[in-house]
C-alpha positions in Angstrom: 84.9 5.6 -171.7 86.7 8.5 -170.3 86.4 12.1 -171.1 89.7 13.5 -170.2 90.9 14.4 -166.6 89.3 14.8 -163.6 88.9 18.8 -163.5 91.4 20.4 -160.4 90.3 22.6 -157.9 92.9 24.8 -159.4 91.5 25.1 -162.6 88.0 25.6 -162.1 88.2 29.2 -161.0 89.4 30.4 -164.7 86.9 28.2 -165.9 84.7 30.4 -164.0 86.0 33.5 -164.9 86.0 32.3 -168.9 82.1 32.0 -168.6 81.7 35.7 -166.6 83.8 37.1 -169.6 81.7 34.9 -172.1 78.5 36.3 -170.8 80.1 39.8 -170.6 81.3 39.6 -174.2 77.9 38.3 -175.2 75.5 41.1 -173.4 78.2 44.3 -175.0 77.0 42.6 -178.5 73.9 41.9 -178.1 73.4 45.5 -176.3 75.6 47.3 -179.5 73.5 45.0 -182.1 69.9 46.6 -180.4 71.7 49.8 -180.4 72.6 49.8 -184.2 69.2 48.4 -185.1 67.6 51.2 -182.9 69.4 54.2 -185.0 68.7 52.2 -188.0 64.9 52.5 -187.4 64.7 55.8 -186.2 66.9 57.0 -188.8 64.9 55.2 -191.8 61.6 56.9 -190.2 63.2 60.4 -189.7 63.7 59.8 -193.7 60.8 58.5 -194.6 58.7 60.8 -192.8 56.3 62.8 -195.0 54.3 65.6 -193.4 50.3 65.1 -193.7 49.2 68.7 -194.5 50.8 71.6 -196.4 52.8 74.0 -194.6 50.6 77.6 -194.0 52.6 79.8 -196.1 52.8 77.6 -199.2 49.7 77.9 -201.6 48.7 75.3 -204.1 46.9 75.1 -206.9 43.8 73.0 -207.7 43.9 70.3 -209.7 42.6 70.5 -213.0 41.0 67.6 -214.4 42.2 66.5 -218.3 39.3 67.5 -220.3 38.8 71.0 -218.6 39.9 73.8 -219.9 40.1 77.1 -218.6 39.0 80.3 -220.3 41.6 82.8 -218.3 44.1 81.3 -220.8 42.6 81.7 -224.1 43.1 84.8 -225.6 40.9 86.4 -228.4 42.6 86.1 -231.7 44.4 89.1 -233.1 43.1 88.2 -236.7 40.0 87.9 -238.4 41.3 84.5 -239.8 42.4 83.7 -236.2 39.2 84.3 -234.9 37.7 81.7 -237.9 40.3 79.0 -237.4 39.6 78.9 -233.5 35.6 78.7 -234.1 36.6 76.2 -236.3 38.6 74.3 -234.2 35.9 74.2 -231.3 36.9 77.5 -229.5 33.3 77.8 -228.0 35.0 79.8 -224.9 36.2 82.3 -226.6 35.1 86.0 -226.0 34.4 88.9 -228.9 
């Protein structure tokens, strides 16, 4: 069986220099695709990033739980009637 001709002495130096520019080619990608992934990472966790505690200026309120209600809100009734229909209703918090 043969596998084509013998290579020449004049053709193996651009054989050699195919495979330096191969390998060239093949590092520059490889390097770029690390690069790309890189600034993909860092970019995704600069957006993601949350910060774990409140900045010092900004106040927040406490959480109120669902069955609590706060007597600062209610005011007292400016009707006799009112005042009735809120006992009536179960306004136990209210002030006189």
């Amino acid at each position: 069986m043969s596998f084509g001709p013998q290579p020449s002495m004049y053709t193996e130096s651009t054989r050699t220099a195919d495979k330096v520019r191969r390998r060239l080619r093949n590092r520059i990608a490889g390097a770029t695709a690390a690069a790309v992934i890189a600034v993909l990472c860092l970019g995704g966790r600069l957006l993601w990033h949350q910060p774990d505690e409140a900045p010092a200026n900004e106040t927040t309120a406490a959480q109120q739980a669902p069955d609590e209600v706060r007597e600062t809100t209610e005011q007292v009734p400016a009707s006799p009637e009112g005042h009735l229909m809120a006992l009536a209703v179960g306004g136990a918090g209210l002030k006189h």
